[in-house]
C-alpha positions as CSV (number, residue, x, y, z in Angstrom):
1,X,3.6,-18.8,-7.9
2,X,2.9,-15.7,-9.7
3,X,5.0,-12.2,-8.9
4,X,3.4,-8.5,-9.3
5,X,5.7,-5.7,-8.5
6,X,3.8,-2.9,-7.8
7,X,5.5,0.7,-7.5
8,X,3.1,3.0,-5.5
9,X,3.8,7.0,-4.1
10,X,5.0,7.5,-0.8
11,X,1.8,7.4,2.2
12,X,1.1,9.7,4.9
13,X,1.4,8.3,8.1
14,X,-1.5,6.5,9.7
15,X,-1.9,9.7,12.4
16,X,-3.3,11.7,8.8
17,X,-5.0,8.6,7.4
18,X,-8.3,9.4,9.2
19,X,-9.8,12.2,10.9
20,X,-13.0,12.7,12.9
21,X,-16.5,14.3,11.5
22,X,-19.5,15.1,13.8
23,X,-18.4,12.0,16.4
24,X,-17.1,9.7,13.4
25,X,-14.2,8.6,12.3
26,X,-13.7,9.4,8.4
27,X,-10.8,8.6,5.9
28,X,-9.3,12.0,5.7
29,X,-8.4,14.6,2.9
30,X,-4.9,13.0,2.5
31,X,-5.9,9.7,2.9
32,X,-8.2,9.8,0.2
33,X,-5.8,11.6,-2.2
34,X,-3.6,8.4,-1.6
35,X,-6.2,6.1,-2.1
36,X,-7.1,8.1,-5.6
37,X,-3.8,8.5,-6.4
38,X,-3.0,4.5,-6.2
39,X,-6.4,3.4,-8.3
40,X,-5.0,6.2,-11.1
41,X,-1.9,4.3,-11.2
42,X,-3.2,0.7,-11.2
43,X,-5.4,2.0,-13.8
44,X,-3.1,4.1,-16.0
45,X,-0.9,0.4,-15.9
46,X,-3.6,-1.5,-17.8
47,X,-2.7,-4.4,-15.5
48,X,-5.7,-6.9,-14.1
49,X,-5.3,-8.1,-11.0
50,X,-7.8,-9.0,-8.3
51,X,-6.0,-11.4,-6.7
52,X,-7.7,-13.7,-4.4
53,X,-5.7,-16.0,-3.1
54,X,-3.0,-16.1,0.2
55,X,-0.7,-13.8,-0.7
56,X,2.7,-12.9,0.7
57,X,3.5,-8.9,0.2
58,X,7.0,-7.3,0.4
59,X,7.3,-3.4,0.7
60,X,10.5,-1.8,-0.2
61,X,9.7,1.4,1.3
62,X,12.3,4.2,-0.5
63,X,11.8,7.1,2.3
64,X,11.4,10.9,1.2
65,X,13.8,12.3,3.5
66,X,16.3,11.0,6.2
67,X,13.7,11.8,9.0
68,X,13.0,9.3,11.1
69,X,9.9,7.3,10.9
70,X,8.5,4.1,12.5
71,X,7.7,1.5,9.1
72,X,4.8,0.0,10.8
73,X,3.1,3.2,10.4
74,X,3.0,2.7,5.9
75,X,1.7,-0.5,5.7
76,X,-2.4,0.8,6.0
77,X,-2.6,3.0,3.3
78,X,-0.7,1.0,0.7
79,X,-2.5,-2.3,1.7
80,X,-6.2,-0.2,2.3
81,X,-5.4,1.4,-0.7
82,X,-4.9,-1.3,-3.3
83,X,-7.8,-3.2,-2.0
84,X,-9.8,-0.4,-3.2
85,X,-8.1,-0.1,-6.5
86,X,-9.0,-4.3,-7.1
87,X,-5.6,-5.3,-7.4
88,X,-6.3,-7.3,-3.9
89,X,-9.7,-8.7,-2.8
90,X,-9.3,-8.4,0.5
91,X,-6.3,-7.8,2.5
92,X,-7.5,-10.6,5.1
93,X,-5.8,-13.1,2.6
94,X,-2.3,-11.9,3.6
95,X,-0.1,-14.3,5.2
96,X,3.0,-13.1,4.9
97,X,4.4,-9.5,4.7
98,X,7.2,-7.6,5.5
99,X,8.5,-3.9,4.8
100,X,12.5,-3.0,4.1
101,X,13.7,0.5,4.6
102,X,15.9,1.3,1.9
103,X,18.0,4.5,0.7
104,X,16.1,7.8,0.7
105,X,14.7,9.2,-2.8
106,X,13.8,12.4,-3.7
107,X,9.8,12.1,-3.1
108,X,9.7,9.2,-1.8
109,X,7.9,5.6,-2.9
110,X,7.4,2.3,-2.4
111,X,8.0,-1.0,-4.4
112,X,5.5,-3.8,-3.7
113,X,6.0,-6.8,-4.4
114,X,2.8,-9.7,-4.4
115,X,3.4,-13.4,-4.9
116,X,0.7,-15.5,-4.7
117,X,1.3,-18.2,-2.3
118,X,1.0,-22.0,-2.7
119,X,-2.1,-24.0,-1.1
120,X,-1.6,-27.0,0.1
């Protein structure tokens, strides 16, 4: 089973992830900044990925500030975000994942962590 550890900025929220355009709903301003943002740093990494196997996915998720925020609301952009980059084909073949709150840091981020799973 390989690992990939992934370190990604922090996301907005999934209420500023999309907005609505003439009667349809669009990825918005920030959500495409974050989207961007990810596929720069996948890229600047000079790491191949496309993994296309199951896949089991741990987020740490280091917070920006002590406010407080559900953690099912980060795992869309992250997830959205390095399907588009190519470091996930699709992110249908996730089994398993889980998110961890863990101490606050200045700007926030998040670690992820990809193992691909075992088929039997």
């Amino acid at each position: 089973m390989n690992e990939y550890r992934i370190e990604l900025p922090w996301p907005p929220g999934n209420n500023h992830l999309f907005s609505v355009f003439r009667g349809r709903k669009i990825k918005s301003k920030k959500g495409r900044e974050y989207t961007s943002a990810v596929a720069r740093q996948i890229a600047e990494s000079n790491q191949q990925y496309n993994l296309t196997g199951k896949l089991k996915v741990k987020i740490n998720a280091y917070p920006p500030t002590r406010a407080r925020r559900d953690l099912d609301n980060l795992f869309k952009a992250p997830l959205d975000s390095l399907t588009q980059a190519g470091v996930i084909a699709d992110d249908s073949l996730i089994d398993d994942v889980r998110m961890v709150r863990c101490e606050v840091v200045k700007g926030g981020r998040l670690e992820v962590i990809i193992t691909e799973m075992e088929t039997l």
